[in-house]
Rosetta silent file (secondary structure, phi, psi, omega in degrees, C-alpha in Angstrom):
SEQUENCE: XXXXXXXXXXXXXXXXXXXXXXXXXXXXXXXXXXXXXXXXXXXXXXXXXXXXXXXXXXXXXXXXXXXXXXXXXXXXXXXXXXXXXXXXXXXXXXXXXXXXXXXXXXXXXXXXXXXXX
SCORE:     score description
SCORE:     0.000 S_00000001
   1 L     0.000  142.856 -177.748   -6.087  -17.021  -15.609 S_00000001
   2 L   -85.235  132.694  139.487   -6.250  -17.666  -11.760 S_00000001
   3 L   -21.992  149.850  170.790   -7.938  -20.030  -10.260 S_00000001
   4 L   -65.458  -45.447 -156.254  -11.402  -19.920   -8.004 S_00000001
   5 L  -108.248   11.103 -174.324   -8.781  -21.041   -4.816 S_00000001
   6 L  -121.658   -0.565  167.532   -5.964  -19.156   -6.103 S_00000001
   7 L  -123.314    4.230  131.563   -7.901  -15.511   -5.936 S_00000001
   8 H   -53.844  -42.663 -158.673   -9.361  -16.603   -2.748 S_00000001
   9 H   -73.714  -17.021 -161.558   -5.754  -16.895   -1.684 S_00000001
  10 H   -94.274  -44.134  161.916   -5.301  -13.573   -2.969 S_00000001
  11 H   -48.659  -59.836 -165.911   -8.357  -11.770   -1.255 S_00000001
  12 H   -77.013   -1.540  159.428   -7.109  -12.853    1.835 S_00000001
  13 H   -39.268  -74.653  154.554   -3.433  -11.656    1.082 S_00000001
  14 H    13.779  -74.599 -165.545   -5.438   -8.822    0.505 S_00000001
  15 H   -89.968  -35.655  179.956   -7.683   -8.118    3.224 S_00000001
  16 H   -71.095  -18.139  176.393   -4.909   -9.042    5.715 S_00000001
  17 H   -80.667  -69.087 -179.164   -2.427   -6.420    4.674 S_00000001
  18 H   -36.897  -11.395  160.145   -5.162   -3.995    4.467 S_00000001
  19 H   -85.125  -53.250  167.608   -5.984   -4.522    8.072 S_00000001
  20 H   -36.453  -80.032 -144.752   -2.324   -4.411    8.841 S_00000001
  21 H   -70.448  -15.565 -176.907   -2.093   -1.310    7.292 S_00000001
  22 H   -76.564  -32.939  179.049   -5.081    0.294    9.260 S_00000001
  23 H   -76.223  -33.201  148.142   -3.746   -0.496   12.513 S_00000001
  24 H   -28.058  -62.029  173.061   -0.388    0.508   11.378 S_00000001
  25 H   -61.794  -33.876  177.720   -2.233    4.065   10.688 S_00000001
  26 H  -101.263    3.521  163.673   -3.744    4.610   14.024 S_00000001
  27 H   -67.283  -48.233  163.599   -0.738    3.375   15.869 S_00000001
  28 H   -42.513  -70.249  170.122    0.868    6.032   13.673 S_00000001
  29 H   -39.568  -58.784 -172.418   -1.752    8.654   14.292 S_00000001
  30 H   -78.877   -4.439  179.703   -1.424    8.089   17.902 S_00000001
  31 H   -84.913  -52.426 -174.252    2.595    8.289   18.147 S_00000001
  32 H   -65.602  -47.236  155.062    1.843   11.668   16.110 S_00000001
  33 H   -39.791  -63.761 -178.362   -0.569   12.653   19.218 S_00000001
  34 H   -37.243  -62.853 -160.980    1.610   11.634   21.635 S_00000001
  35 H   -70.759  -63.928 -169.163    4.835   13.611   20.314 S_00000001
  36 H   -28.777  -51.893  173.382    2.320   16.877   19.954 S_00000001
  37 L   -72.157   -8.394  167.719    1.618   16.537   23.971 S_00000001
  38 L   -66.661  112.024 -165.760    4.985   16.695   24.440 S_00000001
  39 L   -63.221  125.973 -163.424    7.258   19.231   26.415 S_00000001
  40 L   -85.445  103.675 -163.967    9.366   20.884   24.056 S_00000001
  41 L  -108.727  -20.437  177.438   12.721   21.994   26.420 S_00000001
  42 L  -141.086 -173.943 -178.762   15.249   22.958   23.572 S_00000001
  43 L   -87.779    8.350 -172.425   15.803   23.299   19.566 S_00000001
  44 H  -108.158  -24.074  171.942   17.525   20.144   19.718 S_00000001
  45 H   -85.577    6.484  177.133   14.141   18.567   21.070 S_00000001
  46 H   -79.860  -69.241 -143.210   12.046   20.999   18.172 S_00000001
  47 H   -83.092    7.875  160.259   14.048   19.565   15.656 S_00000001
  48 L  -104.477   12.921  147.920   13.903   15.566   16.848 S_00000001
  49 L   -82.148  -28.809  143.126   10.496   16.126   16.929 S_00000001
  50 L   -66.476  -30.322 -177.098    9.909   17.413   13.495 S_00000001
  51 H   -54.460  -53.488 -142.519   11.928   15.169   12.239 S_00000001
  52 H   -73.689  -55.830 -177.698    9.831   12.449   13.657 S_00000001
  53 H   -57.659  -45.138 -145.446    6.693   13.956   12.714 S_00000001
  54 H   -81.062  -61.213 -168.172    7.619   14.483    8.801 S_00000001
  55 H   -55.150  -36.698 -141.697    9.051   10.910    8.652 S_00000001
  56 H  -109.546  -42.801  173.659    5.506    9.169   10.504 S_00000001
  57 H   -67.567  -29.685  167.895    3.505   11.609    7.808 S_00000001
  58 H   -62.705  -57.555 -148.197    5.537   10.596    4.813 S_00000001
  59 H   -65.605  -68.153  178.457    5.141    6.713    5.967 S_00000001
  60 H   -14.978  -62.460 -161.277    1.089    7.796    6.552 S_00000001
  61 H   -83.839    5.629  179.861    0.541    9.283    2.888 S_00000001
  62 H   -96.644  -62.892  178.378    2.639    5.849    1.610 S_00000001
  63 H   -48.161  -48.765  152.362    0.371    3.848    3.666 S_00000001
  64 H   -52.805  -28.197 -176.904   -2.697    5.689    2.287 S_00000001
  65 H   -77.467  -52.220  176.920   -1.613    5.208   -0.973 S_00000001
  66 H   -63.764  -14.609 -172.275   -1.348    1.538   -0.753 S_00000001
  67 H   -94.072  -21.269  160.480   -4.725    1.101    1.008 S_00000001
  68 H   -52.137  -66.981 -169.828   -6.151    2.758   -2.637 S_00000001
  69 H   -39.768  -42.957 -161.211   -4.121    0.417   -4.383 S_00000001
  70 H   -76.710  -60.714  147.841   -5.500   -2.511   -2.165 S_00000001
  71 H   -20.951  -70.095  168.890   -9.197   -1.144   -2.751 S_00000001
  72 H   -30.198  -58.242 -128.513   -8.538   -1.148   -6.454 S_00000001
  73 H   -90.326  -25.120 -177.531   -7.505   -4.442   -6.320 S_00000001
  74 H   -66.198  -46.593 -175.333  -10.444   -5.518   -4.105 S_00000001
  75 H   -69.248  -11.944 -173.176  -12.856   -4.105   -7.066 S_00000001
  76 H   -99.193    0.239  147.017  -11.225   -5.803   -9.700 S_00000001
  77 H   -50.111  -55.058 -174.161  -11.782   -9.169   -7.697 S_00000001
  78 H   -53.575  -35.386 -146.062  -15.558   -7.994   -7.578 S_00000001
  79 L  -118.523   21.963  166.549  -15.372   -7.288  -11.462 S_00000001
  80 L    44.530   53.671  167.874  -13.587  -10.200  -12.510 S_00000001
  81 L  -124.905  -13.141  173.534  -10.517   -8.167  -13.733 S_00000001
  82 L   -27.306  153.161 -172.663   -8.333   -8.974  -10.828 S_00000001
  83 L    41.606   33.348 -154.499   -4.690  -10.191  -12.219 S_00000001
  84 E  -137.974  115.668  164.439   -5.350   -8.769  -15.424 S_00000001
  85 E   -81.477  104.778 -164.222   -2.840   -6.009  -16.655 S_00000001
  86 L   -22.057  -60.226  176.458   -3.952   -2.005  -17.115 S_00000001
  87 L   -49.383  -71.272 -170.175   -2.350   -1.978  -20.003 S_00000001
  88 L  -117.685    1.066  158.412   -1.992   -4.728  -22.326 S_00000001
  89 L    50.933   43.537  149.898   -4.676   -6.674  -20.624 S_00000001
  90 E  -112.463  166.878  174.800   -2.909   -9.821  -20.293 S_00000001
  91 E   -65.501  149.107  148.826   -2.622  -12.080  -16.935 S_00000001
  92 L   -61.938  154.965 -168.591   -0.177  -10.889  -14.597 S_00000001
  93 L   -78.543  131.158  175.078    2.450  -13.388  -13.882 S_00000001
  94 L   -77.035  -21.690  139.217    1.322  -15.121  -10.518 S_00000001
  95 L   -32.748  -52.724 -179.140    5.042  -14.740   -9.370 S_00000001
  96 H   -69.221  -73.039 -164.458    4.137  -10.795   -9.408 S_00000001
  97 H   -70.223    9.787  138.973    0.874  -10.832   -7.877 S_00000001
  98 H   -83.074  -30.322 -165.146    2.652  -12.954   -5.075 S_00000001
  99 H   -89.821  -49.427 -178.696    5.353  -10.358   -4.236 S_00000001
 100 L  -128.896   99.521 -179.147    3.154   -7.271   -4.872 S_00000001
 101 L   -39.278  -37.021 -165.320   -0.530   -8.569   -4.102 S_00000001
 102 L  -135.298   58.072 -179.064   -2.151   -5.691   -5.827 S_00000001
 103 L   -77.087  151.456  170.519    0.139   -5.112   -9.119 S_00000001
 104 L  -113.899   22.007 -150.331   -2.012   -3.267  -11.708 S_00000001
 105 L   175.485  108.981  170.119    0.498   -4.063  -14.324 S_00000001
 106 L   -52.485  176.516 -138.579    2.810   -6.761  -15.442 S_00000001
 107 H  -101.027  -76.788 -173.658    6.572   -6.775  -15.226 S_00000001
 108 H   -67.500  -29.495  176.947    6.853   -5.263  -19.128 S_00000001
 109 H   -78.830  -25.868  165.210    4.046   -3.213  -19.033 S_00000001
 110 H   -49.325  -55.304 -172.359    5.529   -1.759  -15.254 S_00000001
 111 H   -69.828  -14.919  161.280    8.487   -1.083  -16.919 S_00000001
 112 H   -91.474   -5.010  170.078    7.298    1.018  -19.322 S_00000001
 113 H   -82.732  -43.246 -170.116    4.790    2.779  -17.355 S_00000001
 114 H   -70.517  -13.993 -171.781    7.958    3.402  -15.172 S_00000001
 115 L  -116.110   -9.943  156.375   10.048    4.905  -17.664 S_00000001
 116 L   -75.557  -11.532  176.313    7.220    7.342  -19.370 S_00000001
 117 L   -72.757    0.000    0.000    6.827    9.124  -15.526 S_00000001
């Protein structure tokens, strides 16, 4: 079980990526704006320009994903389930929840969620 000062430490892991990642998104957003105003003079400037786009929309929908993930992780502070694994409802290892702030799963129950997809 964590600590009172050790899932403070974790909200503000937390809250600080999740800012990171918003500004990350409209820096993104606006680089996608940007390229859009741009004069197009040949197929070799179409196709570094699609490229561009596809890659900064994949990264987007990654980034979206993780700001759920982050959210989650914010309610299960409010709900006193934070570090507590989906599965088998044991603590997560506080090694794990250092590397990936807002695991929903412990190292054996990840791997077996990972090998049933």
């Amino acid at each position: 079980m964590l600590t009172k000062e050790q899932l403070q430490d974790f909200k503000k892991k937390l809250i600080k990526r999740n800012d990171k990642i918003i500004l990350n998104l409209r820096e993104l957003e606006n680089d996608i704006i940007n390229i859009r105003d741009k004069d197009i003079h040949d197929e070799g400037d179409d196709a570094a320009i699609f490229t561009e786009t596809n890659l900064d929309n994949a990264i987007i929908e990654q980034l979206h994903r993780e700001l759920g993930e982050i959210e989650l992780a914010f309610d299960k502070i409010r709900n006193d389930l934070y570090g507590i694994c989906e599965m088998c409802e044991e603590p997560i290892g506080i090694e794990r929840l250092e590397v990936k702030n807002f695991a929903r799963f412990c190292i054996t129950c990840r791997e077996i969620n990972e090998k049933t997809k």
